[in-house]
C-alpha positions in Angstrom: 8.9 18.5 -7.9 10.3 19.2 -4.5 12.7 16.3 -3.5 11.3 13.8 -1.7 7.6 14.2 -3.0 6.0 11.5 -4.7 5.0 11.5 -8.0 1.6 10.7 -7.8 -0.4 12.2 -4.9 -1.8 9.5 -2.8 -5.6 9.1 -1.9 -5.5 9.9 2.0 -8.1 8.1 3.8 -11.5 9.7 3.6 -11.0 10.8 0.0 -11.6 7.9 -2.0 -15.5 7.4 -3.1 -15.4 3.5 -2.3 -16.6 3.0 1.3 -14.8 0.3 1.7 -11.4 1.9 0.1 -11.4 4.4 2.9 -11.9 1.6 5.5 -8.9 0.0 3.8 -6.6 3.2 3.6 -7.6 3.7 7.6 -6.6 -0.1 8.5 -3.3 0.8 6.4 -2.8 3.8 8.9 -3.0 1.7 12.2 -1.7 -1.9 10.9 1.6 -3.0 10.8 2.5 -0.5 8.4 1.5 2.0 10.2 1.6 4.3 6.5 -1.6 4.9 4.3 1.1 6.6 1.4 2.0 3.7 -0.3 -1.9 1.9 -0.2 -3.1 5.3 -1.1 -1.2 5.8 -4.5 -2.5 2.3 -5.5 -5.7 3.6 -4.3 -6.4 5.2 -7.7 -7.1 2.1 -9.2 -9.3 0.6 -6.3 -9.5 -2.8 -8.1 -5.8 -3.0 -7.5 -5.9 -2.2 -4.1 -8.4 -5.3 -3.3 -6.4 -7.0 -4.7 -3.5 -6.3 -2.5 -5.1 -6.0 0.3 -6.5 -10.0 -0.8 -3.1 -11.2 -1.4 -1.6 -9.8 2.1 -4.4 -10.7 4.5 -4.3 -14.1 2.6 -0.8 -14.6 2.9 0.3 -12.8 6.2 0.1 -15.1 8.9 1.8 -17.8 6.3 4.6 -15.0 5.3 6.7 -14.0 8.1 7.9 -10.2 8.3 11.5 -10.8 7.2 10.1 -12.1 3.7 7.7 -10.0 3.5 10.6 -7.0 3.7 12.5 -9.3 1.2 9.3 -9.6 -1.2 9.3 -5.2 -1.1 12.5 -4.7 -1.7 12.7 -7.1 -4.9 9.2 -5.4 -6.0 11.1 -1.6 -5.4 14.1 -3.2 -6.8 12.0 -5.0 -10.1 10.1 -1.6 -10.7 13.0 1.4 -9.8 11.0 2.4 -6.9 13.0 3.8 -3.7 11.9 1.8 -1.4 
């Protein structure tokens, strides 16, 4: 595995077979992340991705964007992700 490449490929918008997956994966392109990689690895398991996607719109405007880094880096800290 060349360095830097992630272990599991991510689903790039337009691939997935849910409709409203690929309309999620796009919104992850042009929103404040402005990077579909990370949505489109947990885009294999579309249920999860809801679910994320629940949780963030739910509490954004609640969470400001220094926590929200804070909440990432303990998640990529929790699981031994490189963040």
């Amino acid at each position: 595995m060349p360095e830097g490449a992630p272990r599991i490929r991510p689903v790039a918008p337009g691939e997935a077979t849910d409709r409203d997956i690929n309309m999620i994966l796009h919104q992850t392109e042009a929103g404040w992340w402005q990077d579909s990689r990370m949505w489109g690895v947990i885009a294999h398991v579309p249920e999860a991705l809801r679910g994320w996607m629940h949780l963030i719109m739910g509490t954004g405007p609640i969470v400001g964007p220094v926590t929200w880094e804070l909440m990432a880096l303990r998640g990529a800290f929790v699981t031994g992700c490189h963040y």
